[in-house]
Structure formats: structure tokens, C-alpha cells
Biopython code that builds the backbone (N, CA, C, O; Angstrom):
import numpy as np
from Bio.PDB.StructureBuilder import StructureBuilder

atoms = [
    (1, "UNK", "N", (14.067, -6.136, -10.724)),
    (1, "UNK", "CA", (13.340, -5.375, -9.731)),
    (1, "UNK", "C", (12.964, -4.021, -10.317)),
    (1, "UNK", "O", (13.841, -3.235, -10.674)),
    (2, "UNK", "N", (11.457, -3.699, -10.437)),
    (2, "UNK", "CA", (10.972, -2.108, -10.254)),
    (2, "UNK", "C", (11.662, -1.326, -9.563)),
    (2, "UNK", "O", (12.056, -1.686, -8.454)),
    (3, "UNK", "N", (11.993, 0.051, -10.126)),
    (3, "UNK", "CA", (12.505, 0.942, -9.170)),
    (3, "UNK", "C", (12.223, 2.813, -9.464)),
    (3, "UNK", "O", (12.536, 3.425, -10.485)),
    (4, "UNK", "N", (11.655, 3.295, -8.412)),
    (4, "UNK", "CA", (11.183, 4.575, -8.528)),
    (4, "UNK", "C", (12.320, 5.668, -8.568)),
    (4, "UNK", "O", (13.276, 5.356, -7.857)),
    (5, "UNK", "N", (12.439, 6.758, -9.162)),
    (5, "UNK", "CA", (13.158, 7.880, -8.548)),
    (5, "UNK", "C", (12.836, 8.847, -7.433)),
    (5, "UNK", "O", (11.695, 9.305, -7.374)),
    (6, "UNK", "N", (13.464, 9.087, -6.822)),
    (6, "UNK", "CA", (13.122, 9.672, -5.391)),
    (6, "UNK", "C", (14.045, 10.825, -5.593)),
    (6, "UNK", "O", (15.188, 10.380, -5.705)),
    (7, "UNK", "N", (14.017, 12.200, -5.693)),
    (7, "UNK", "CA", (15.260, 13.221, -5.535)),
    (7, "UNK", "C", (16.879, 12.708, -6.101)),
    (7, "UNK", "O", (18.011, 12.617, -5.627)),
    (8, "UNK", "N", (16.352, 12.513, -7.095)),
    (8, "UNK", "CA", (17.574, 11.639, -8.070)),
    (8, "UNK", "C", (17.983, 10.476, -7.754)),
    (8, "UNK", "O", (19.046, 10.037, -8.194)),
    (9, "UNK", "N", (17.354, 9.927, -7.100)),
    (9, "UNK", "CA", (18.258, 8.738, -6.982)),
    (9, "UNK", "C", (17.044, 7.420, -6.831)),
    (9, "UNK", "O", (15.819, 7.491, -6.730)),
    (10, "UNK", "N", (17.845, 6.391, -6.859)),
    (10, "UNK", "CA", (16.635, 4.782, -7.392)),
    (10, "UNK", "C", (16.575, 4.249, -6.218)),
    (10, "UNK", "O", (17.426, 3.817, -5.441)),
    (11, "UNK", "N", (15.066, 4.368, -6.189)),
    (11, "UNK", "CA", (14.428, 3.001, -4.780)),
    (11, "UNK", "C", (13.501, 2.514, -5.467)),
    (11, "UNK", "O", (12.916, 3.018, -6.426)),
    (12, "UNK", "N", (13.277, 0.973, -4.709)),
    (12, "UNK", "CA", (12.810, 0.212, -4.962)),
    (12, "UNK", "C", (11.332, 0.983, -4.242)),
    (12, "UNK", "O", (11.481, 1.751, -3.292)),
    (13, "UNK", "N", (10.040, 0.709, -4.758)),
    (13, "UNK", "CA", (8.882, 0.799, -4.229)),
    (13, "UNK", "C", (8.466, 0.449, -2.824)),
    (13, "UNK", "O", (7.526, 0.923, -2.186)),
    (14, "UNK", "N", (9.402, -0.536, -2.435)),
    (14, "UNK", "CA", (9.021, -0.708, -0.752)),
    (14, "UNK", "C", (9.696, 0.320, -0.005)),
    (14, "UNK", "O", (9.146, 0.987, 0.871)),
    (15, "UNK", "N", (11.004, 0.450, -0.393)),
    (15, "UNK", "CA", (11.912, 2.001, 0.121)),
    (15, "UNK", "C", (11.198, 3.113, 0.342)),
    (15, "UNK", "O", (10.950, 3.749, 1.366)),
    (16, "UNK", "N", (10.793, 3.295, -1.239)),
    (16, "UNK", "CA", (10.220, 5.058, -1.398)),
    (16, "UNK", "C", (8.486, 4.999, -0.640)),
    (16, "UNK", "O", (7.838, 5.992, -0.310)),
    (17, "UNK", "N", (8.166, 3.945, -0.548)),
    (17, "UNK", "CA", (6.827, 4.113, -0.389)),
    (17, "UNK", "C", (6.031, 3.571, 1.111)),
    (17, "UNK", "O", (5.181, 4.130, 1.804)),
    (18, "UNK", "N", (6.508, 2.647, 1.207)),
    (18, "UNK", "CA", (6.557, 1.401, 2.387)),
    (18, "UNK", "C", (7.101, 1.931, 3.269)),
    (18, "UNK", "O", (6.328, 2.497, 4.042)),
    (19, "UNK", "N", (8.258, 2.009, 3.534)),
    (19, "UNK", "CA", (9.369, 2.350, 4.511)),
    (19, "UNK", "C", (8.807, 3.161, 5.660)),
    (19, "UNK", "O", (8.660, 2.787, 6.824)),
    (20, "UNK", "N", (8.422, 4.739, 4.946)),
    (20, "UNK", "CA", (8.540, 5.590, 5.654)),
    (20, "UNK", "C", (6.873, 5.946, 6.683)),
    (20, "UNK", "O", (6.580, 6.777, 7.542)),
    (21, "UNK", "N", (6.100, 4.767, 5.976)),
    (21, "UNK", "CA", (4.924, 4.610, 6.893)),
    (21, "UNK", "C", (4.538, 3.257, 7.167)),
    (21, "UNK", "O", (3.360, 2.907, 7.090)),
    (22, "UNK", "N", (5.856, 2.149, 7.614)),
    (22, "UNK", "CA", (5.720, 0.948, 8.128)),
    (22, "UNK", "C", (5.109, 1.158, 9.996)),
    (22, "UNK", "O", (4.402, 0.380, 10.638)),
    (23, "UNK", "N", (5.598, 2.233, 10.351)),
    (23, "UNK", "CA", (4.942, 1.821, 11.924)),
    (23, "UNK", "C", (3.619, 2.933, 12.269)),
    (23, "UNK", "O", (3.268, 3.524, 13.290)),
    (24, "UNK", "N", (2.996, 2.866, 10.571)),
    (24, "UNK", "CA", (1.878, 3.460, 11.383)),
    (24, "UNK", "C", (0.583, 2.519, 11.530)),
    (24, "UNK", "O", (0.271, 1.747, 10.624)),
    (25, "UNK", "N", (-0.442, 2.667, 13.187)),
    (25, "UNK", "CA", (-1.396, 2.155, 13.799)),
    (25, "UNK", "C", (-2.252, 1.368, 12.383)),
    (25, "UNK", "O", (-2.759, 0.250, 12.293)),
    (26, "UNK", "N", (-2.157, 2.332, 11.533)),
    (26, "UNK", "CA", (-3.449, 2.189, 11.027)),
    (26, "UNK", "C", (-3.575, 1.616, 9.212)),
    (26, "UNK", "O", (-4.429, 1.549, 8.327)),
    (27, "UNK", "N", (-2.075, 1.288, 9.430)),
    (27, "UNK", "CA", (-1.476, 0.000, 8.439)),
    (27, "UNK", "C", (-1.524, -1.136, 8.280)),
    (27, "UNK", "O", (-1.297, -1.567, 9.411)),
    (28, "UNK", "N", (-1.722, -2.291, 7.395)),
    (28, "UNK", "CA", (-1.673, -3.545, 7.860)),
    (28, "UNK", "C", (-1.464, -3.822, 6.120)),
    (28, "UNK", "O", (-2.149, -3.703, 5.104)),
    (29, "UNK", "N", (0.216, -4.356, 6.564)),
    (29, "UNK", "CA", (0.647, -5.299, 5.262)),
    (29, "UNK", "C", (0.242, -6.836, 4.790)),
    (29, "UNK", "O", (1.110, -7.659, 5.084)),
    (30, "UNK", "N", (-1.230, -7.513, 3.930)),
    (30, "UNK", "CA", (-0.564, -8.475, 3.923)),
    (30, "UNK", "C", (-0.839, -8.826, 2.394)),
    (30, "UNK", "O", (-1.620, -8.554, 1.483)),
    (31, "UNK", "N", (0.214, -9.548, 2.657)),
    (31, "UNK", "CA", (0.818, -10.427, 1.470)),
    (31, "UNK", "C", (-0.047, -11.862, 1.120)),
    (31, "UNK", "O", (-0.469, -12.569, 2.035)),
    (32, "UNK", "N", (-0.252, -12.195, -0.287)),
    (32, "UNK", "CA", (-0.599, -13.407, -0.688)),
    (32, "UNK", "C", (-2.370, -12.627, -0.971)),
    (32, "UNK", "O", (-3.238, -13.371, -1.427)),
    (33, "UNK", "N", (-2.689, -11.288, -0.683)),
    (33, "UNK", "CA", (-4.402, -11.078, -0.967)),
    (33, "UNK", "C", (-4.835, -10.055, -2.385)),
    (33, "UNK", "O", (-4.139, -9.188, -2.913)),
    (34, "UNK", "N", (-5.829, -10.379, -2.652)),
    (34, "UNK", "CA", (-5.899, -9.278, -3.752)),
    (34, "UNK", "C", (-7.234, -8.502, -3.587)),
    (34, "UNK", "O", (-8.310, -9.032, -3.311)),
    (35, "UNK", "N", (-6.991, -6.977, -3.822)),
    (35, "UNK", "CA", (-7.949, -6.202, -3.699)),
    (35, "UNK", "C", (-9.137, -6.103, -4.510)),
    (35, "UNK", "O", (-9.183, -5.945, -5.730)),
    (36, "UNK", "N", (-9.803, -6.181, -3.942)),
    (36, "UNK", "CA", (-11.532, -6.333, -4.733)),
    (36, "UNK", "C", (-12.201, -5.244, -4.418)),
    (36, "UNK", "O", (-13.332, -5.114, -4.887)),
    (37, "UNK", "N", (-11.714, -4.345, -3.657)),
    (37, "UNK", "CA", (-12.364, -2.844, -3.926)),
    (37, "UNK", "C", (-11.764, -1.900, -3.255)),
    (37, "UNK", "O", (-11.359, -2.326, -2.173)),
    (38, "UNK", "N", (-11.504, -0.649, -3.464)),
    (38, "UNK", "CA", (-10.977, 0.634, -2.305)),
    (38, "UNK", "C", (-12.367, 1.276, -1.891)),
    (38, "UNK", "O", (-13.166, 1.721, -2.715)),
    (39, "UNK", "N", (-12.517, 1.272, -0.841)),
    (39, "UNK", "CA", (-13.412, 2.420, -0.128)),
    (39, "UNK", "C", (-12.973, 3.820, 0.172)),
    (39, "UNK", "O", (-11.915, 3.904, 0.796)),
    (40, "UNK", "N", (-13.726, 5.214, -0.230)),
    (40, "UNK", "CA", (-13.505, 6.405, -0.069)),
    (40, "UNK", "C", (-14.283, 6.985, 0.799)),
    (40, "UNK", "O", (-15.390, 6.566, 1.139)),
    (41, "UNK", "N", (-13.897, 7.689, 1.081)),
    (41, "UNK", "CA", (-14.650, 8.757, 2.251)),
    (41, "UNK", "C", (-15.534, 9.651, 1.362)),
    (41, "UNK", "O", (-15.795, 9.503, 0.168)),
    (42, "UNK", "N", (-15.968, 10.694, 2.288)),
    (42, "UNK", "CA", (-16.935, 12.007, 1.159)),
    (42, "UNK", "C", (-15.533, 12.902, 0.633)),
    (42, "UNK", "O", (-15.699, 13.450, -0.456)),
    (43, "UNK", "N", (-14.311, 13.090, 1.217)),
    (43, "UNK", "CA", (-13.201, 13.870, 1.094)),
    (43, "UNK", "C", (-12.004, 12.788, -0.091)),
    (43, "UNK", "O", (-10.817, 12.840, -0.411)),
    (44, "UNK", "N", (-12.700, 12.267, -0.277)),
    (44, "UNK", "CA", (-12.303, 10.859, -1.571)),
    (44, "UNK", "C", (-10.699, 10.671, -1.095)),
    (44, "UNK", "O", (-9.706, 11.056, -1.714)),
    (45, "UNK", "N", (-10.752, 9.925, 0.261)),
    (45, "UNK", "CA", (-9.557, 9.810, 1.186)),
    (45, "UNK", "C", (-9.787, 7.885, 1.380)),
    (45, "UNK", "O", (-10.816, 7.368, 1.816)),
    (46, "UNK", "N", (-8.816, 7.298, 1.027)),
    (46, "UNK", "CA", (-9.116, 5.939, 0.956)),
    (46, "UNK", "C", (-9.399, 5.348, 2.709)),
    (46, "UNK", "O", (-8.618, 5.510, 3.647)),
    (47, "UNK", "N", (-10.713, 4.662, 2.747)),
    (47, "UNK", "CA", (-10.658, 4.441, 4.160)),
    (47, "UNK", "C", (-10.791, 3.273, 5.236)),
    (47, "UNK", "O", (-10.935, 3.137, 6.451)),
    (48, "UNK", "N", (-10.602, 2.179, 3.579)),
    (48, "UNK", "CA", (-10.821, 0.781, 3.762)),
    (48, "UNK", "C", (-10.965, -0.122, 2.582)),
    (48, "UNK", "O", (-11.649, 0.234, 1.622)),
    (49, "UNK", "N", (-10.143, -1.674, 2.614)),
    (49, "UNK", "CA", (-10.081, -2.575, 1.613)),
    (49, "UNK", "C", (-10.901, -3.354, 1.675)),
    (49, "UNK", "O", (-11.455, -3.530, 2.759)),
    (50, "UNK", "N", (-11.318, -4.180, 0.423)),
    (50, "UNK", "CA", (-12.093, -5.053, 0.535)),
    (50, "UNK", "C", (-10.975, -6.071, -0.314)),
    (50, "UNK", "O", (-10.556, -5.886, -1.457)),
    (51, "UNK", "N", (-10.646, -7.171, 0.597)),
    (51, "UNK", "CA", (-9.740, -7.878, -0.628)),
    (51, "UNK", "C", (-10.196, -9.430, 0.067)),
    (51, "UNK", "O", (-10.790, -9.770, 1.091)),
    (52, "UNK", "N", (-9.442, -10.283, -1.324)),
    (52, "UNK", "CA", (-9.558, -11.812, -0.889)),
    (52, "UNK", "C", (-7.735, -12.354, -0.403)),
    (52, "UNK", "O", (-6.751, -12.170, -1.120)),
    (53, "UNK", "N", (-7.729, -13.104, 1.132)),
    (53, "UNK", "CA", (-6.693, -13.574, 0.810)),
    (53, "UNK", "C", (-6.695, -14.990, 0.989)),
    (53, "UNK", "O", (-7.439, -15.515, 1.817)),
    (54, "UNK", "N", (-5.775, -15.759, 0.142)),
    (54, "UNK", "CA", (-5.285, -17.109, -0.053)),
    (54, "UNK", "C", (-6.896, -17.308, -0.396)),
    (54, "UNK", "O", (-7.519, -17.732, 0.577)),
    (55, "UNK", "N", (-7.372, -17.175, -1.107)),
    (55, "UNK", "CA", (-8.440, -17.292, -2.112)),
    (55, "UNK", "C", (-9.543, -17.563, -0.644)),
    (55, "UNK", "O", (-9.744, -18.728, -0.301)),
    (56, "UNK", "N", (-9.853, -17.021, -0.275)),
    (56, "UNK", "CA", (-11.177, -16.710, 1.325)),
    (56, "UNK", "C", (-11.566, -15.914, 1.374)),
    (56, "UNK", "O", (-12.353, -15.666, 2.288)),
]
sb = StructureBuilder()
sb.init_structure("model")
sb.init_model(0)
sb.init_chain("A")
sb.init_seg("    ")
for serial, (resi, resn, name, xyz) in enumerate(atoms, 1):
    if name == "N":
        sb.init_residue(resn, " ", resi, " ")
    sb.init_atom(name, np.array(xyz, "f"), 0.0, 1.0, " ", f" {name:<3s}", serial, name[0])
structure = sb.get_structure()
């Protein structure tokens, strides 16, 4: 398993990164897709994916 340092100490990437913005509105985890492009704003603020999942 990958693992980041956080204030000395080892988390895994879903810990340090995932975790602490799992219940926000404007999230959506899924699994099994791959990204085919990031969209930016004019403030180059990411503001939408373009991905394929389970090959669709």
C-alpha cells in the first residue's frame, strides 16, 4: 500500500485525502472509470470530469 506523510505521521491516500471531504454535496466517488479530461474554470479551479466508466 501507498502511503503519504501527514504532520509526521503515515496515511494511506484515502485517509489524508478522501476522508476529510467524503460528505461533501458536490463529490462523487466512482470506482472502475478513467478520466479523459479535467475541466477548469477562468480561476483554473477544477469544475468537472470527463471520464469513461466500465468502458461506456
Amino acid at each position: 500500500m501507498d502511503y503519504t506523510t501527514k504532520r509526521g505521521m503515515k496515511f494511506s491516500a484515502h485517509r489524508a485525502y478522501l476522508d476529510p471531504v467524503r460528505e461533501r454535496p458536490n463529490l462523487r466517488v466512482i470506482t472502475y472509470a478513467h478520466v479523459e479530461k479535467v475541466i477548469f474554470d477562468e480561476q483554473n479551479n477544477a469544475v468537472a470530469v470527463s471520464y469513461v466508466h466500465k468502458n461506456k
